[in-house]
N, C-alpha and C positions, 0 to 999 in steps of 0.2 A: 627234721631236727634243726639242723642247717637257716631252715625259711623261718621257722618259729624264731631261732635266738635272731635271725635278721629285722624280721618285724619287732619282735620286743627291744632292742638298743636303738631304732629308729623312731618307736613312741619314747622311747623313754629321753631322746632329744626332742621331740616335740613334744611334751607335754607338758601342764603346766599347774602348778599348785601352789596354794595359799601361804604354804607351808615353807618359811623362807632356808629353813636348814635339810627339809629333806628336798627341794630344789638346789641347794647347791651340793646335796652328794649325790643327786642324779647328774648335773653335770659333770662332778668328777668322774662318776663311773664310764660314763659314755666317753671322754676326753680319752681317760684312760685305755680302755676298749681299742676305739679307733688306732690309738699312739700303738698297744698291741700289735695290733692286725701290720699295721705300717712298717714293725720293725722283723717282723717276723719271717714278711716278704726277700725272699732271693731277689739280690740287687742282678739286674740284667747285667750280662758280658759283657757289652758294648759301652758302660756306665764309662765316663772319663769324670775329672775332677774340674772342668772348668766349661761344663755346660754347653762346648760349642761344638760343631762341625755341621756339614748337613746344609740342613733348612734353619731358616735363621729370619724373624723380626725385625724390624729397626723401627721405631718409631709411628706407626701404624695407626692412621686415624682413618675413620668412616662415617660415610654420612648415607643417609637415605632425603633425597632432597635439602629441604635446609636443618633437618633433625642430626645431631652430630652424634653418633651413637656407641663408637670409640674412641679413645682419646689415648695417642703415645704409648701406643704398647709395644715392646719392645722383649723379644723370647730368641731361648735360641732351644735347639733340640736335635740334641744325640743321635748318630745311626746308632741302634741296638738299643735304644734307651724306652719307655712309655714315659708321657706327659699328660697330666690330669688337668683337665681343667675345669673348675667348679664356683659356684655363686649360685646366687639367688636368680630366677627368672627375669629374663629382659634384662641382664647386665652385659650383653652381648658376645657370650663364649660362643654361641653358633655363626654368628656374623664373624668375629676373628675366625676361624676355623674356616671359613668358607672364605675367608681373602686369602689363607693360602695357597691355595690351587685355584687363583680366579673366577671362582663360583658364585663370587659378591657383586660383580658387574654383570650379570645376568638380570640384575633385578633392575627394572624401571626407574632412574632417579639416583640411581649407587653411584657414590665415587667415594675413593678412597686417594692418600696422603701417606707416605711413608716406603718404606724398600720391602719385600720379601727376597731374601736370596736365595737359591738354589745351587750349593756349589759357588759358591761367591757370587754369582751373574744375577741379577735381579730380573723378575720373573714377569713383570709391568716393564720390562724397557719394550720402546718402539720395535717393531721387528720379530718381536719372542713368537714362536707357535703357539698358540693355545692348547692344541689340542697334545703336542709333545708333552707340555707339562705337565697335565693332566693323565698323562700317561704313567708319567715319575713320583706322580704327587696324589695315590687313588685318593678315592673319599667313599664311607659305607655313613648309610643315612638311618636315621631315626627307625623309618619304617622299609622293613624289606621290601628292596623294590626287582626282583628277579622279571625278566623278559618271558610274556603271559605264551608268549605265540611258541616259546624256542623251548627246545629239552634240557634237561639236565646236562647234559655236554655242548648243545649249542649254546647255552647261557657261559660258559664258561669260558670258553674258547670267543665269544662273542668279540671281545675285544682286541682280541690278535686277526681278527677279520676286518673288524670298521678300521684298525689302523695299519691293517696293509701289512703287517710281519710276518715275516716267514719265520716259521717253526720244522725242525728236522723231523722230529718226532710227537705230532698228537698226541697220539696216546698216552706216553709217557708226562707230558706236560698237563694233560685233564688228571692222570692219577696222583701227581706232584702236587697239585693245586688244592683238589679235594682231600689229601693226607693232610695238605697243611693246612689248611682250614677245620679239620676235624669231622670232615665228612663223608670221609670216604668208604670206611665199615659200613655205613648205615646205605648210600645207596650204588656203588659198585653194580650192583645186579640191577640199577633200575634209569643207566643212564638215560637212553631215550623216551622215559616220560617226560611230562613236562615239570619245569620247572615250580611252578604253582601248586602241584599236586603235594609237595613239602610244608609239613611243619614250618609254624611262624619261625622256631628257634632254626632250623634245616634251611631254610630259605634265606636268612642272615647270613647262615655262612657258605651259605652257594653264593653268596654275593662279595662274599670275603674272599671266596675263592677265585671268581671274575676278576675282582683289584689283584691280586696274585701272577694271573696268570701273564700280564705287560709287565710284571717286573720290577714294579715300583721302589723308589727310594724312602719313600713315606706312606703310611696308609694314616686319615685322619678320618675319626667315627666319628660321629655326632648322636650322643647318645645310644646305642644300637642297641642296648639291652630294656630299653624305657619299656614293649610292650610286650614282652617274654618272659615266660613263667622261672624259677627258681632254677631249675632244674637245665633250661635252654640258658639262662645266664650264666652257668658255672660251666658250660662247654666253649662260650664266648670267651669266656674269662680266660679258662686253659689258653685258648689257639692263641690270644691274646699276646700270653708270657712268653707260647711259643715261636711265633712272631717275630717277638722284639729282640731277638738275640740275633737276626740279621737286618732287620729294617726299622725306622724310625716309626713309633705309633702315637697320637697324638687325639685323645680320647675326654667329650664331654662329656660329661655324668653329673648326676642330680643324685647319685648314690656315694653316699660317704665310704660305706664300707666297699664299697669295690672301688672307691681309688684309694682308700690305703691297701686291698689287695693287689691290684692290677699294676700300680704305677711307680717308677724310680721317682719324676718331679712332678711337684702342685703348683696349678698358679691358680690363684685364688682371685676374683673377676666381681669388680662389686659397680652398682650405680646407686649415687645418692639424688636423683632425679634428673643425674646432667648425662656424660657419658658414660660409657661401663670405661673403667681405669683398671689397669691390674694392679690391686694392692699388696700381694706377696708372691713370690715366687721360689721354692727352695726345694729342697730333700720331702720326699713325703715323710718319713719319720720325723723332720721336722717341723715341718708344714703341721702335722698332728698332736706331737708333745711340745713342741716349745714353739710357737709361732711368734713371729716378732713382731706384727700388730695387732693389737688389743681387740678390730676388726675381726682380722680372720681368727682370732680365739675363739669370738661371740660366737661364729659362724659355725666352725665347726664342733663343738661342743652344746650346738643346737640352741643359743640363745634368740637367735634372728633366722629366719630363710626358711 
């Protein structure tokens, strides 16, 4: 029921007719809808009124050799808060996304221009660890990537190993990880299979659980729900809400209606052939009912994307 009314408000922003007045009450309907869904949403605990603490943007450009592919972006993001972020393909929401925990200098030709800070300290200075940040700062990718060789508890625990911490208590910290991730009902009784042998939706969040288990201050998704059925994305979504009421989350999506479910702020990510710019940033309730550029209206009310 649930999948049906999702696919139908999703054609009904992408489609398109001849018809110039019943195209503009499909995009009422759908504006409306989404604006719905946005306000209906429990504002996360951790929500403050001026957008900052935490992790924090300043000014953020990116290139891939001489192609400039960001340009000035500049966010900040709440502990306790989710932040959506959405555009058209190739505006570059996954390249930002991946300059915040230095996953953008991995690529052949990257450099980047601007501050990320962590805790005021910026996370590109000379000297910084990488792999500490990276510890504070998870990341859960597009496509579930769980460790083919390790079990269900070696995959979990995996990164309290490569990074040398000592934990009092295993076991308690594998059941902690997998409750919070939403996984733990489901396989409790099967820790030592492997990890692989899980559902595509199961294997997400054994990988949510992996980010969990180091403790992070931020967890940032990039898309995670893109190749998972209805059903695996409304358990994502849950762990998501539950999540964010102690840690900062920080979520690309190409789905409209789950970032007005999922998320307190939108920042709206466009290219007009030059770099992706952030054109709006605010409340998702506002972001969806009243946006203040003419842009992100088109967008989200399915004129363009």
């Amino acid at each position: 029921m649930q999948a049906n009314q999702k696919d139908s408000e999703e054609n009904m922003n992408q489609s398109k007719t001849g018809t110039p007045g019943v195209a503009r009450e499909r995009t009422q309907v759908s504006q409306h809808s989404l604006s719905d869904v946005a306000r209906s949403r429990s504002i996360s605990k951790g929500v403050t009124n001026n957008l900052g603490s935490g992790l924090e943007a300043k000014s953020v450009h990116a290139w891939f050799g001489s192609k400039h592919v960001l340009e000035d972006i500049s966010m900040t993001f709440d502990t306790g808060t989710v932040t959506a972020l959405i555009g058209p393909s190739g505006c570059g929401k996954s390249t930002f996304i991946r300059t915040l925990n230095r996953m953008h200098e991995f690529i052949p030709t990257a450099a980047l221009a601007g501050e990320v800070l962590l805790d005021n300290s910026d996370i590109y200075a000379p000297g910084v660890d990488v792999t500490k940040i990276r510890l504070k700062i998870g990341m859960v990718f597009q496509k579930p990537n769980p460790f083919p060789s390790m079990t269900i508890k070696e995959n979990v625990l995996s990164g309290i190993k490569l990074a040398q911490l000592k934990v009092d208590n295993q076991s308690e910290l594998l059941e902690s990880c997998l409750r919070r991730s939403g996984l733990w009902d489901e396989v409790k009784d099967r820790l030592d299979e492997y990890g692989g042998a899980l559902s595509g939706g199961q294997q997400q969040r054994l990988c949510i659980a992996r980010s969990l288990a180091v403790n992070p201050q931020v967890l940032l998704m990039d898309e995670p729900c893109s190749a998972l059925d209805p059903g695996s994305t409304l358990r994502i979504e849950e762990t998501i809400r539950e999540l964010s009421e102690s840690i900062s989350i920080v979520i690309v999506t190409h789905n409209m209606q789950q970032a007005a479910r999922v998320s307190d702020y939108t920042g709206f990510f466009l290219s007009d052939g030059g770099p992706g710019i952030l054109v709006e940033l605010g409340t998702t309730s506002d972001i969806f009912s009243n946006p203040k550029d003419k842009r992100t209206e088109d967008y989200v009310t399915g004129r363009f994307g």
